[in-house]
C-alpha positions as CSV (number, residue, x, y, z in Angstrom):
1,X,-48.6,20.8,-16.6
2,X,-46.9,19.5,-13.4
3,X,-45.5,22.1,-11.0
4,X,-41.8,21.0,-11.7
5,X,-42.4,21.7,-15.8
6,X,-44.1,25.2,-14.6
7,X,-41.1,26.5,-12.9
8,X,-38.9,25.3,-15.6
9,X,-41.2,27.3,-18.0
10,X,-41.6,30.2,-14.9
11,X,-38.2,30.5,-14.4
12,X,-34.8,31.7,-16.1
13,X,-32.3,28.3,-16.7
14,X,-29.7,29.9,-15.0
15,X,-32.1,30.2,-12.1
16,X,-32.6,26.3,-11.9
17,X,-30.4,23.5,-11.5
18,X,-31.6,20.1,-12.9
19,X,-30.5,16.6,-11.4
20,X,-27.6,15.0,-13.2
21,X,-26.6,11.5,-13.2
22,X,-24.2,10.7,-10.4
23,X,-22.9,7.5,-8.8
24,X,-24.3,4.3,-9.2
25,X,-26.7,5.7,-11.5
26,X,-27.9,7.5,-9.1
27,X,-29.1,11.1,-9.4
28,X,-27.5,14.0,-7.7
29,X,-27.7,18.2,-7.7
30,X,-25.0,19.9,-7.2
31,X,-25.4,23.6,-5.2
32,X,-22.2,25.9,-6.1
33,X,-22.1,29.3,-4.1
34,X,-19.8,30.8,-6.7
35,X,-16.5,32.7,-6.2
36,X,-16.9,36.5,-5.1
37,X,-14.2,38.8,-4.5
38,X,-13.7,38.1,-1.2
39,X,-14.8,34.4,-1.0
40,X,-13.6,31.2,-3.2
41,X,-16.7,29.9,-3.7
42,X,-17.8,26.3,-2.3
43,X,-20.2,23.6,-3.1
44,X,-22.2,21.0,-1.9
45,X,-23.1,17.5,-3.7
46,X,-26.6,16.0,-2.6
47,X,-26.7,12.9,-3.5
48,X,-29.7,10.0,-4.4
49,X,-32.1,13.1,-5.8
50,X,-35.3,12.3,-6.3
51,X,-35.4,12.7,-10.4
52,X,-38.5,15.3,-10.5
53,X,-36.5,17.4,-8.4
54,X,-34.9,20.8,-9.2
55,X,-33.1,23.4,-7.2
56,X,-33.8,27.1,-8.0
57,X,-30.5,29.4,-7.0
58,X,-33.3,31.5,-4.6
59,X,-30.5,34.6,-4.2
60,X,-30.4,35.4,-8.0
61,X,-34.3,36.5,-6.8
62,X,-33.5,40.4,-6.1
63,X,-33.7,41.4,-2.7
64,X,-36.6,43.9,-2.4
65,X,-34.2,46.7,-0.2
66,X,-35.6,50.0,-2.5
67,X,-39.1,49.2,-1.6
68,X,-38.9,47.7,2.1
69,X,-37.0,49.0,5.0
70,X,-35.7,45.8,6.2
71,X,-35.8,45.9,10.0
72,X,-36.9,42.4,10.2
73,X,-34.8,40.8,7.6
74,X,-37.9,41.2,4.7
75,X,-34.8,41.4,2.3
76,X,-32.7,38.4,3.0
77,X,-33.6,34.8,1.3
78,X,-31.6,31.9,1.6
79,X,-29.4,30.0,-1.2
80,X,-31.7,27.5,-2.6
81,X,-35.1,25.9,-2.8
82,X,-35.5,22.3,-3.7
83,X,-38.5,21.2,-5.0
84,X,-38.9,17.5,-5.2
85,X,-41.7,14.7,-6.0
86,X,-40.1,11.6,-4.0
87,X,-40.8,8.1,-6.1
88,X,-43.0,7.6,-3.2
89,X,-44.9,10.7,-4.1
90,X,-44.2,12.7,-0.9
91,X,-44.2,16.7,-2.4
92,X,-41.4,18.4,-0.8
93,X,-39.8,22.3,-0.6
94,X,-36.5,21.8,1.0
95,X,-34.9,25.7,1.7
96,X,-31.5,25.8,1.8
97,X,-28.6,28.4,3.4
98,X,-25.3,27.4,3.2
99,X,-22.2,29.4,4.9
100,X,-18.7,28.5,4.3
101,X,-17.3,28.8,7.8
102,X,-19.4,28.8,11.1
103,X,-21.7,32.0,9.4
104,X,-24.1,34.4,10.9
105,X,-26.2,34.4,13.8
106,X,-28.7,31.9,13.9
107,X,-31.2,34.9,14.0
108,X,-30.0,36.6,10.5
109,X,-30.1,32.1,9.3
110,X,-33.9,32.4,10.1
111,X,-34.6,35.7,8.2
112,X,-32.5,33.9,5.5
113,X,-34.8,31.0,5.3
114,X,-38.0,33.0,6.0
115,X,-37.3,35.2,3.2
116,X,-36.7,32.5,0.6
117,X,-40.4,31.2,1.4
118,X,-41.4,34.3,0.9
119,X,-40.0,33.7,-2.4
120,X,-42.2,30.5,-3.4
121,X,-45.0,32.7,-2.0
122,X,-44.1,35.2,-4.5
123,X,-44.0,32.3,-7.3
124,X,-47.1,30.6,-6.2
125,X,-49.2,33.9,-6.5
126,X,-47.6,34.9,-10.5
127,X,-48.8,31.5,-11.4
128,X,-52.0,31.8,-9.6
129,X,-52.8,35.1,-11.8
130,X,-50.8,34.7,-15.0
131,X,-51.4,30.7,-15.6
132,X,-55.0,30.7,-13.3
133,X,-53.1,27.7,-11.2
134,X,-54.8,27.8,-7.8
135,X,-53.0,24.4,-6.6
136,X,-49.5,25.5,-8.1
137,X,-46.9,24.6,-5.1
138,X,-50.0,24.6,-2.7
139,X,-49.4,23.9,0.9
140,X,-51.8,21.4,1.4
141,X,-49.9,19.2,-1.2
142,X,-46.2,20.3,-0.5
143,X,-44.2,19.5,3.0
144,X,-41.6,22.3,3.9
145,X,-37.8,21.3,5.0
146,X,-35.5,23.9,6.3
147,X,-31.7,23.3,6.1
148,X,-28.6,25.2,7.7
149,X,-25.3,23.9,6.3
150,X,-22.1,25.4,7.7
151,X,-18.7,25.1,7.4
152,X,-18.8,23.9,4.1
153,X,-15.0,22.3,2.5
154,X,-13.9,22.1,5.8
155,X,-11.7,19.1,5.6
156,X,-10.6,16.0,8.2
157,X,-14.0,16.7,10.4
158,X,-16.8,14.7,10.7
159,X,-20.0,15.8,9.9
160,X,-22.4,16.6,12.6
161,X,-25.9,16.7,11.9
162,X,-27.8,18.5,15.1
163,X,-31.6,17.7,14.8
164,X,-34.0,19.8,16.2
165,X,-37.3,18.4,18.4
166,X,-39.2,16.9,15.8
167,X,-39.2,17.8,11.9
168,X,-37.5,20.3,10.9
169,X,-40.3,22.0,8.9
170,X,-39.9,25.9,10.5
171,X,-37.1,28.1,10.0
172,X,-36.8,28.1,13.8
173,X,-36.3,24.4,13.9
174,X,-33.9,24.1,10.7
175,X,-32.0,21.3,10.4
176,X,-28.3,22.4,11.0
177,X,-25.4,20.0,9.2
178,X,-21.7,21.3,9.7
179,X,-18.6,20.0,7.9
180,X,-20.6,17.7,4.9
181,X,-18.1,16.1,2.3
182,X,-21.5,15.3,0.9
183,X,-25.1,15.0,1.9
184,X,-28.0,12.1,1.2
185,X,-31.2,13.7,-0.3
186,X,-33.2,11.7,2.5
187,X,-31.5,13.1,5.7
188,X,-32.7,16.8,4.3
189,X,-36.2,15.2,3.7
190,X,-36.5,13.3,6.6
């Protein structure tokens, strides 16, 4: 069973979004931060998707605050993970936070992120007991992304794209986008 059919089988549907088909025949996944009371909700189109790709909504996962003290941020996780298998078989986990204005402090972004690899931790070791998958999401087969998107719906401004030195494959060197009308699966895998 491939990792992507595992989650789906791991995992609740309304915790995972699936590609659907998108322009050109093209595949895209749509990330919705739904409405709250004090919010109106945005989204975020990602357009060209990888097919074996899905997104898991990573802040349905509780946040652990009866059991750990959070001083460090332990309990935060960001919006989404995105697994993907590129057609040129590059294994990818692309974490995503997004914030619909300019959001927190880069600082409380990083916990964010930490916290929702500390979620695929959490998924690679219930497979690892409960399915005896040793390789399940394993980090000698999967590159890590880590994405900051702000100011989400934002209209009339560009979007900016500020790259940090090198890949952006640690929370402290997330890749930051502000302002996207939509966003090209290969700028967050890059």
């Amino acid at each position: 069973m491939t990792d992507l059919l595992l989650l789906q089988e791991l995992l609740k549907d309304d915790a995972i979004i699936t590609p659907e088909d998108g322009d050109y025949g093209k595949k895209s996944i749509t990330l919705i931060e739904p409405e709250t009371s004090s919010d109106k909700g945005y989204s975020v189109v990602i357009r060209n998707t990888p097919e074996n790709t899905i997104a898991i909504k990573a802040d349905k996962f509780p946040a652990p605050n009866a059991f750990f003290n959070n001083k460090k941020g332990e309990c935060k996780r960001a919006d989404f993970v995105m697994v993907s298998i590129t057609p040129s078989d590059i294994h990818l986990i692309i974490i995503i936070e997004m914030k619909k204005g300019k959001g927190e402090s880069e600082t409380k972004i990083i916990q964010q992120l930490k916290g929702a690899r500390c979620v695929v931790d959490y998924f690679r070791s219930i497979v690892k007991y409960f399915w005896q998958r040793n390789d399940f999401l394993g980090s000698n087969k999967y590159q890590y992304r880590f994405v900051s998107i702000r100011k989400i719906g934002i209209d009339k401004k560009p979007s900016r794209t500020r790259h940090a030195n090198g890949t952006h494959d640690r929370p402290e060197q997330m890749l930051k986008i502000t302002s996207p009308n939509y966003l090209e699966f290969n700028r967050l895998a890059r």
